[in-house]
PARO-106472 format. One record per residue (C-alpha): residue in three letters; residue number from 1; x, y, z. Coordinates in pm, whole numbers. Layout:
N
r aa ala i NUM c1 X c2 Y c3 Z .
...
***
This chain:
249
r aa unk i 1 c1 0 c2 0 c3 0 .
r aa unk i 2 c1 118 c2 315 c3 -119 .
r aa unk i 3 c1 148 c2 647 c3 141 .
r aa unk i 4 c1 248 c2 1000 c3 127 .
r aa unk i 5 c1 411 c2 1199 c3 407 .
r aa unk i 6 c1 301 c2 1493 c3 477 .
r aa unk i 7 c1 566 c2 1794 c3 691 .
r aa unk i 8 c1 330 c2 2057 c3 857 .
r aa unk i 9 c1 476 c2 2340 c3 1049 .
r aa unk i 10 c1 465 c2 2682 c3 1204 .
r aa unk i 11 c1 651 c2 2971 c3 1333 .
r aa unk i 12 c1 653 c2 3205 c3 1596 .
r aa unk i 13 c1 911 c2 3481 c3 1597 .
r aa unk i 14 c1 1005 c2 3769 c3 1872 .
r aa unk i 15 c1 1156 c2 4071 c3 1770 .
r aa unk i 16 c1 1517 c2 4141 c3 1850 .
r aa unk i 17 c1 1585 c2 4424 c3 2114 .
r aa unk i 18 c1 1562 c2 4767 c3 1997 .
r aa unk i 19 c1 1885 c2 4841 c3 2195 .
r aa unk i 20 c1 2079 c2 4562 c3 1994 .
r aa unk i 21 c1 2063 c2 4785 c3 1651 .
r aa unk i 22 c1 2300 c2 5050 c3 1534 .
r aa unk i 23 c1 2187 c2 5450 c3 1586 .
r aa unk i 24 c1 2076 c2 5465 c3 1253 .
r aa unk i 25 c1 1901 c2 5128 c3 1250 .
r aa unk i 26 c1 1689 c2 5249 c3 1492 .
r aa unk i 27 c1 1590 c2 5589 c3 1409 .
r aa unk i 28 c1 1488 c2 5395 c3 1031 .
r aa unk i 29 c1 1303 c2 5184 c3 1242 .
r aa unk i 30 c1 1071 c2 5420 c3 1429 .
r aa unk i 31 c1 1084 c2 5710 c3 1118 .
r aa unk i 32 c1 765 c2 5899 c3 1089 .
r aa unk i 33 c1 641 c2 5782 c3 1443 .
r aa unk i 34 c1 494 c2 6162 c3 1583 .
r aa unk i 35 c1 448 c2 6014 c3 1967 .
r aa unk i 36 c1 520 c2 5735 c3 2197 .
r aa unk i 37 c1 219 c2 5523 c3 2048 .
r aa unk i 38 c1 312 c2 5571 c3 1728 .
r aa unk i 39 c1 692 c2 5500 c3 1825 .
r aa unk i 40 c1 543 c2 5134 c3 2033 .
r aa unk i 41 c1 356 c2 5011 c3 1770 .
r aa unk i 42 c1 633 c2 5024 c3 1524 .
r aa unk i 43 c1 865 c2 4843 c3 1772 .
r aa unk i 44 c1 634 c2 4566 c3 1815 .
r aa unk i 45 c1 576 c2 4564 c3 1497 .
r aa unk i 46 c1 966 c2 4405 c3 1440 .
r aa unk i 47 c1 872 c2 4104 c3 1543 .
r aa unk i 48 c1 747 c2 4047 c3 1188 .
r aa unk i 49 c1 1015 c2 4079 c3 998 .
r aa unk i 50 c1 1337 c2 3861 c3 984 .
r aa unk i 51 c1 1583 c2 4148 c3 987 .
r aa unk i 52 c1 1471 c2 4288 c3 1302 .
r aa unk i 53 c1 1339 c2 3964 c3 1478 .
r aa unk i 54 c1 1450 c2 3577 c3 1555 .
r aa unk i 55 c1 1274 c2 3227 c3 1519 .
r aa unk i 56 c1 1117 c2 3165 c3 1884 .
r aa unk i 57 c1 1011 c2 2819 c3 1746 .
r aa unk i 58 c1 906 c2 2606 c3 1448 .
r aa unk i 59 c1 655 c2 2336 c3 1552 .
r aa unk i 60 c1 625 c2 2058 c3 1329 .
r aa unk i 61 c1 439 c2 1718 c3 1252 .
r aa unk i 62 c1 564 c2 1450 c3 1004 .
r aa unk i 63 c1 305 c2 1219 c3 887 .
r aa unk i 64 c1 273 c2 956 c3 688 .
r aa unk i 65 c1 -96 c2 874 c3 523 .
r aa unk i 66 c1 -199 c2 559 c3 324 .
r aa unk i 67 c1 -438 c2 506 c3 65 .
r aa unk i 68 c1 -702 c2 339 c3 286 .
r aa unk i 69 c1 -631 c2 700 c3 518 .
r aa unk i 70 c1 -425 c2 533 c3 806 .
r aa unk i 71 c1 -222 c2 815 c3 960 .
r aa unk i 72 c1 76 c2 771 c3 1107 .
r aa unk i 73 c1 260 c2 1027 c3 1266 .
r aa unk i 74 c1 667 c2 1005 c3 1254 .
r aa unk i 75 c1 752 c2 1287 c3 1429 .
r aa unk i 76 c1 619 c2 1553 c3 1667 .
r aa unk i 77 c1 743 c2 1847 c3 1825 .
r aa unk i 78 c1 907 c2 2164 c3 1883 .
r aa unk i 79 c1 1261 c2 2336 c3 1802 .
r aa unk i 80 c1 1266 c2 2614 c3 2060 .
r aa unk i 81 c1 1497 c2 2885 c3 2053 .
r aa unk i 82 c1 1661 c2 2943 c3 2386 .
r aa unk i 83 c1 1966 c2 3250 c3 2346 .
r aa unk i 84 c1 2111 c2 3130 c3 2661 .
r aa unk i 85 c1 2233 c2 2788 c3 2530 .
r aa unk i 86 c1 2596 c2 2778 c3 2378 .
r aa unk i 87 c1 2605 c2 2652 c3 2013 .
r aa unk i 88 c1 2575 c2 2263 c3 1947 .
r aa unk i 89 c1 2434 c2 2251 c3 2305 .
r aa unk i 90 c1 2074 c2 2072 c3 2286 .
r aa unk i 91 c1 1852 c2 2060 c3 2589 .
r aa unk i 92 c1 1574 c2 1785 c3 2462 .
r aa unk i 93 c1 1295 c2 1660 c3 2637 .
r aa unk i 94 c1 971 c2 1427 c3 2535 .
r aa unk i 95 c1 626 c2 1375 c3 2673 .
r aa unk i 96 c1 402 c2 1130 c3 2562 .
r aa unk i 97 c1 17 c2 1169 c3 2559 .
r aa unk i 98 c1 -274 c2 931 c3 2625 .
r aa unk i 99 c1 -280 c2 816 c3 2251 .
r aa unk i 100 c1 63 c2 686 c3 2289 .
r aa unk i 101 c1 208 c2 986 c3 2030 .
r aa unk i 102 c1 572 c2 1139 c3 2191 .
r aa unk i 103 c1 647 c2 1516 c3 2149 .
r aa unk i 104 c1 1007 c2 1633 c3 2165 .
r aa unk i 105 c1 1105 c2 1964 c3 2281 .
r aa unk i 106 c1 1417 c2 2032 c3 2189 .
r aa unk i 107 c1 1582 c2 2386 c3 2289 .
r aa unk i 108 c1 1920 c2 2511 c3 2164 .
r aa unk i 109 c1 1997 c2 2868 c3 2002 .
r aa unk i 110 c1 1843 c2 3010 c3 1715 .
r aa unk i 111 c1 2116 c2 2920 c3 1436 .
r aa unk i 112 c1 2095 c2 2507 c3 1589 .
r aa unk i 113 c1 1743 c2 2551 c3 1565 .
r aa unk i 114 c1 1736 c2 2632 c3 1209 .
r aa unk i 115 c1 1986 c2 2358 c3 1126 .
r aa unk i 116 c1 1777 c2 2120 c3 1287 .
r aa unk i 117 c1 1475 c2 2243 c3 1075 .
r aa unk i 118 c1 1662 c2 2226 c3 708 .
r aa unk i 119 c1 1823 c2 1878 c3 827 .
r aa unk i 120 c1 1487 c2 1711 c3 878 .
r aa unk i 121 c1 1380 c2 1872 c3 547 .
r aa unk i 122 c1 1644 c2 1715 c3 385 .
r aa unk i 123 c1 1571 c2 1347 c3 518 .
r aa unk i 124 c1 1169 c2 1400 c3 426 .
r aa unk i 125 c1 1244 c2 1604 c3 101 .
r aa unk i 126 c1 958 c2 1410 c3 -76 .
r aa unk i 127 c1 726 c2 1495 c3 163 .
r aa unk i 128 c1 435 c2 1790 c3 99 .
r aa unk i 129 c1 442 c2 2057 c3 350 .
r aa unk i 130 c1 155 c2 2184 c3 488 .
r aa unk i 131 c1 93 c2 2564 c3 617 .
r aa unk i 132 c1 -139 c2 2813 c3 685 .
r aa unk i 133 c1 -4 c2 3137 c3 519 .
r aa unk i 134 c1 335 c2 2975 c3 492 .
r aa unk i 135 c1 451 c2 3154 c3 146 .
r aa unk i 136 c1 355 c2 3480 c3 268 .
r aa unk i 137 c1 531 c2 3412 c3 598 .
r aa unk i 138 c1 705 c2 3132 c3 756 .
r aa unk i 139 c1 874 c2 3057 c3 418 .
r aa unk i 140 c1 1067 c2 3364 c3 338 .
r aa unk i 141 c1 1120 c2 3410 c3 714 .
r aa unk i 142 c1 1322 c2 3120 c3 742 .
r aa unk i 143 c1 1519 c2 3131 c3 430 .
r aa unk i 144 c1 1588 c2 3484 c3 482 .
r aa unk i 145 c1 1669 c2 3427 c3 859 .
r aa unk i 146 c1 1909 c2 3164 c3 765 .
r aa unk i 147 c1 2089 c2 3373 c3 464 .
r aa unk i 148 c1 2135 c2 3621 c3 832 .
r aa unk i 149 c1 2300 c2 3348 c3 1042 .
r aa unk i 150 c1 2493 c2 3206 c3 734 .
r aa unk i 151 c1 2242 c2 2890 c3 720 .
r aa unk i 152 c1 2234 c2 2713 c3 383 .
r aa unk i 153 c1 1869 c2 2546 c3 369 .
r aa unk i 154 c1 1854 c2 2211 c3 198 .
r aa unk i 155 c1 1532 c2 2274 c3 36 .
r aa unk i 156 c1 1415 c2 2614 c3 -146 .
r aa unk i 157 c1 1094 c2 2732 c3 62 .
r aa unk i 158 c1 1009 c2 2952 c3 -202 .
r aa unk i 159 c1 1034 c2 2771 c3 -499 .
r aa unk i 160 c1 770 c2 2780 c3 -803 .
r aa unk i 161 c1 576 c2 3097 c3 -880 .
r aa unk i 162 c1 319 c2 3280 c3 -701 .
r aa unk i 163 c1 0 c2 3014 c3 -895 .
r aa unk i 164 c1 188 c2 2705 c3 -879 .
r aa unk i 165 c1 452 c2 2552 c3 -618 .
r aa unk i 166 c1 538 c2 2255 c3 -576 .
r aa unk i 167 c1 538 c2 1956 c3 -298 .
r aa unk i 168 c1 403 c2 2274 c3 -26 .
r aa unk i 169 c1 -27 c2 2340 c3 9 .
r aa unk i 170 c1 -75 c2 2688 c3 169 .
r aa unk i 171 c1 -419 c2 2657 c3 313 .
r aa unk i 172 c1 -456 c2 3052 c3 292 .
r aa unk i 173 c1 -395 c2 3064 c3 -113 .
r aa unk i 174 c1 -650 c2 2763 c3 -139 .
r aa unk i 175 c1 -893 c2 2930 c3 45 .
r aa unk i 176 c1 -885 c2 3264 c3 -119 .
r aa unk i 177 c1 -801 c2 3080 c3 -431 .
r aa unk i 178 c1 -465 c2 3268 c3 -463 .
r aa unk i 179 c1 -581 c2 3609 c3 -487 .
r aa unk i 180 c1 -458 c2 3876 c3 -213 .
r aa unk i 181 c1 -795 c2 4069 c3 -181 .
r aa unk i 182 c1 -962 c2 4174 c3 146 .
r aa unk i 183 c1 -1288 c2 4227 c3 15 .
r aa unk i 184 c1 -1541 c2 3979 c3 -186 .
r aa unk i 185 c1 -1575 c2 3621 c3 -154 .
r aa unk i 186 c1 -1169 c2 3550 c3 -158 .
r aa unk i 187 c1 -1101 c2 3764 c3 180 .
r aa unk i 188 c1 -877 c2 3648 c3 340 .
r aa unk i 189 c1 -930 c2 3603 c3 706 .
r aa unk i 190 c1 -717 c2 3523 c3 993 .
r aa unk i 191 c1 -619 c2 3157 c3 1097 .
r aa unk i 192 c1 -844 c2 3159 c3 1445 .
r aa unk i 193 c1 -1134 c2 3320 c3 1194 .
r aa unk i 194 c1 -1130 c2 2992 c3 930 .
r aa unk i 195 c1 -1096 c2 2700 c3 1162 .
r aa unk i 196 c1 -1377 c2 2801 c3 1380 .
r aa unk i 197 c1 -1577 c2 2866 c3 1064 .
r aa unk i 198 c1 -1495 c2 2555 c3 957 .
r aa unk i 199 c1 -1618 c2 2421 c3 1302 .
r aa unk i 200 c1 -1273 c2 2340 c3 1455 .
r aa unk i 201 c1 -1135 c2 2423 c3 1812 .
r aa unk i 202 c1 -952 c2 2787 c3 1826 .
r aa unk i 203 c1 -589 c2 2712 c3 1842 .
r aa unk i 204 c1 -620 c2 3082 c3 2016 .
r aa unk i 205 c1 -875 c2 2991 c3 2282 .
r aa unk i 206 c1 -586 c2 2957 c3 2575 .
r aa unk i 207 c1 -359 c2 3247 c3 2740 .
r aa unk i 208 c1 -78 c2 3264 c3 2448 .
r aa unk i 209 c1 -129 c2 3446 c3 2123 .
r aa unk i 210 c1 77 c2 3584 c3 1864 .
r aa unk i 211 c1 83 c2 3916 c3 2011 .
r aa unk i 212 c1 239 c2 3851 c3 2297 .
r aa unk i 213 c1 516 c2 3591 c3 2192 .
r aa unk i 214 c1 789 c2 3847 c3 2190 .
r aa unk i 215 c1 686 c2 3928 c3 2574 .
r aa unk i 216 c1 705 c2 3558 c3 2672 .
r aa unk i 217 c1 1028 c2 3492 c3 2456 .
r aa unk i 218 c1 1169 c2 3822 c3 2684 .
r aa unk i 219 c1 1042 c2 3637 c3 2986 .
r aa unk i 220 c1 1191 c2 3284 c3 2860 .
r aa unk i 221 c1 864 c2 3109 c3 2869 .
r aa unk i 222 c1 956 c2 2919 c3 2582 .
r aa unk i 223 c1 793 c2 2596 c3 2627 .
r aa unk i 224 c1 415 c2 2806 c3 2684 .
r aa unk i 225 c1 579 c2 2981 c3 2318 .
r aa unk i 226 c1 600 c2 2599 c3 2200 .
r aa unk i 227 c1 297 c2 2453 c3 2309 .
r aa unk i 228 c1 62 c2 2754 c3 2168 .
r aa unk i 229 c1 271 c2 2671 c3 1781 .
r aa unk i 230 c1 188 c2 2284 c3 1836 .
r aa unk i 231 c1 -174 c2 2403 c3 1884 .
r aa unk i 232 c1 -131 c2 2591 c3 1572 .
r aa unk i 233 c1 3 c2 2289 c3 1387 .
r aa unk i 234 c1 -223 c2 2024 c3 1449 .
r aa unk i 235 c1 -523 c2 2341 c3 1377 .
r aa unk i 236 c1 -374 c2 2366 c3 1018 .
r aa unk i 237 c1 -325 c2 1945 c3 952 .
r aa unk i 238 c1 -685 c2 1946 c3 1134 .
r aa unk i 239 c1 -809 c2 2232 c3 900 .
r aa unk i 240 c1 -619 c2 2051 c3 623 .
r aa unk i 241 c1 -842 c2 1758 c3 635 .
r aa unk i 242 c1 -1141 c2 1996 c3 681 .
r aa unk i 243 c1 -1106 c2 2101 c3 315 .
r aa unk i 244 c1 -925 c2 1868 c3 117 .
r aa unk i 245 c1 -1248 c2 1680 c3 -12 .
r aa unk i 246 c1 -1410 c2 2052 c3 -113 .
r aa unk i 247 c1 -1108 c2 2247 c3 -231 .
r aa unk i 248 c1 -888 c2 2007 c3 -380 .
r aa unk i 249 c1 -1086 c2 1877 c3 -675 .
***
């Protein structure tokens, strides 16, 4: 019996301190900002963009799926970026849940955490990855967070053309059907918005949200940063599934 494996992930980032760029770095940063809201907003606003923020983790699940729909999952888990750990220093630990499925959470610095991320890329580099927004996002934040830290990836995130890339199913462009407008039927909506319309659980419903990941990262909660991404992975496979018979026809 044949299967395909499927490699769906997510990202959460935190912005780098404001203090860590150079003078003019910073007044670039916070140009045309006329008072201290103005000047707060654009600082938390860095936590968007890979020049002026860091991977706080990539959650991932690898599974497999046969014809007859048997899911297996071969891996589970979390690369979490902890600044305080030297490089090629790992701090891993697992849990395992009722179903019998282990999670790893695996915390080293920000440039082992990316390695570790385009090294199981490599050994699944058949597999079809699976995101929610992912080409807009996650995608070029990791490929250009990696050209930063001097990272060669093993696999081009952003291959193909805007219509048509390959082996990687961004649930956003399939259900907008690849336009970018925010009006009409194809708006696009926000990731807690479509899997409660689509009758799933809020990955959002508990105390961590995107907002605040930068805060938490600053206060080292990163396993509360991890669990609230896993929530957001299994939300897209589960969202995924949702669709698949509807959408992919």
């Amino acid at each position: 019996m044949s299967t395909h494996t499927y490699f769906i992930y997510d990202i959460e980032t935190a912005a780098i301190p404001y203090e860590n760029f150079s003078e003019s770095q910073r007044e670039y940063l916070i140009r045309g900002a006329k008072n201290d809201e103005e000047i707060s907003k654009k600082k938390g606003e860095m936590a968007l963009y890979p020049l002026t923020a860091q991977v706080a983790t990539i959650g991932l699940k690898i599974i497999e799926v046969a014809e007859d729909g048997m899911e297996t999952i071969l891996k589970s888990g979390a690369l979490m970026n902890n600044p305080n750990i030297a490089e090629d220093k790992i701090i891993l630990e697992k849990e395992t849940d009722d179903a019998g499925i282990e999670t790893s959470f695996c915390q080293s610095n920000e440039s082992d955490v990316l390695k570790g991320f385009w090294n199981l890329l490599a050994h699944y580099k058949n597999a079809t990855l699976i995101t929610f927004n992912g080409r807009n996002f996650d995608a070029p934040f990791l490929m250009l967070r990696s050209a930063v830290l001097e990272i060669v990836p093993t696999r081009n995130l952003m291959e193909g053309t805007k219509f048509n890339y390959p082996l990687h199913i961004d649930l956003l462009d399939e259900l907008t059907f690849y336009t970018q407008s925010n009006y009409g039927a194809t708006r696009r909506f926000n990731f807690d918005f479509y899997t409660q319309a689509f009758g799933l659980p809020s990955p959002k419903s508990k105390e961590v949200n995107g907002s605040i990941v930068s805060e938490f990262f600053a206060e080292e909660k990163y396993s509360e940063i991890a669990r609230y991404c896993l929530r957001d992975v299994q939300a897209t496979w589960d969202l995924y599934k949702r669709i698949r018979n509807y959408l992919f026809i």
